[in-house]
N, C-alpha and C positions, 0 to 999 in steps of 0.2 A: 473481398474485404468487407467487415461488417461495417455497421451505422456507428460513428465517431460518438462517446461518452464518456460521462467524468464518474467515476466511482469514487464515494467517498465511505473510508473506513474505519472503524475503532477499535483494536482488537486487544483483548482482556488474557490475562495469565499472568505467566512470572514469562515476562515479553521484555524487560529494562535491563540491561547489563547481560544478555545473550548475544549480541552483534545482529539482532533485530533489524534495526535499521538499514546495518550494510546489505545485508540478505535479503530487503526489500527492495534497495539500492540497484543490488546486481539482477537481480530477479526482473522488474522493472527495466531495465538498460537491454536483458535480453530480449524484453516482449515488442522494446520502441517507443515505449511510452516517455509521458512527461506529466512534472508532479512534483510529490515530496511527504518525505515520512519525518515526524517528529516524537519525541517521547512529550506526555503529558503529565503533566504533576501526579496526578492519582493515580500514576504507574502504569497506564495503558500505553498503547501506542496508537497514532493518528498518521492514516495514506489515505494519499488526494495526488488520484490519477487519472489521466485520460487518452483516449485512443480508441481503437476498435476495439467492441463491446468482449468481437470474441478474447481478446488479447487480456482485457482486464478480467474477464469473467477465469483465466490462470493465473494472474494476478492474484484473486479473488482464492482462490484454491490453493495457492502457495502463502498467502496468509495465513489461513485453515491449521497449515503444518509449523510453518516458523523454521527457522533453525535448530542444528541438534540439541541447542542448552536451554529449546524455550518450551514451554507448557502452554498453549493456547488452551483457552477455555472455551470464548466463543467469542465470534465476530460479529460488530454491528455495523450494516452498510446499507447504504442507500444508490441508485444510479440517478444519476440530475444530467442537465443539457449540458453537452459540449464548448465551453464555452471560450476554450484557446488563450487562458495565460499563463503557459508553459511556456519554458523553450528548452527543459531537462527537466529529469529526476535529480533530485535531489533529495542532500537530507538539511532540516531545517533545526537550528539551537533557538526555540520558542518562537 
C-alpha cells in the first residue's frame, strides 16, 4: 500500500449537469477513499480526496476523462499531507 495523501482538485470543461459528481462519487467508493466533490460557481467542479497515493493518482486519471456527457479540458491539482477528516466520499451542496 502506498504513503496516505490528500489530493485536491479543480477540474475545468462542460463538467456541471453531466452526473460529474456521481461518477466521481462511484469512482471514489470504488478506489476506498474519503472526501467530497462539489460543483463551483464558475462551473468547475472541486474533489478533495484522500488515501493511498496509488489509489488517488486513478482517482486523478478518471477525473482526466469524466463521464460520457462531460468535456474535460484540464485538471488543476495539487497533492498536500494526509490529514484524516473524512469518514466518506461524498458529494457536497456548497
Amino acid at each position: 500500500m502506498s504513503t496516505p495523501m490528500r489530493l485536491s482538485a479543480i477540474v475545468h470543461g462542460r463538467v456541471q449537469g453531466v452526473l460529474f459528481r456521481d461518477f466521481t462519487c462511484r469512482q471514489a467508493w470504488a478506489l476506498g477513499l474519503k472526501g467530497f466533490v462539489r460543483n463551483l460557481p464558475d462551473g468547475t467542479v472541486e474533489a478533495v480526496a484522500e488515501g493511498p497515493q496509488d489509489a488517488l493518482e486513478k482517482l486523478l486519471e478518471q477525473l482526466r476523462v469524466g463521464p460520457s456527457g462531460a468535456v474535460v479540458d484540464h485538471v488543476d491539482f495539487r497533492w498536500e499531507d494526509h490529514l484524516g477528516g473524512f469518514d466518506r466520499f461524498e458529494v457536497r451542496y456548497r
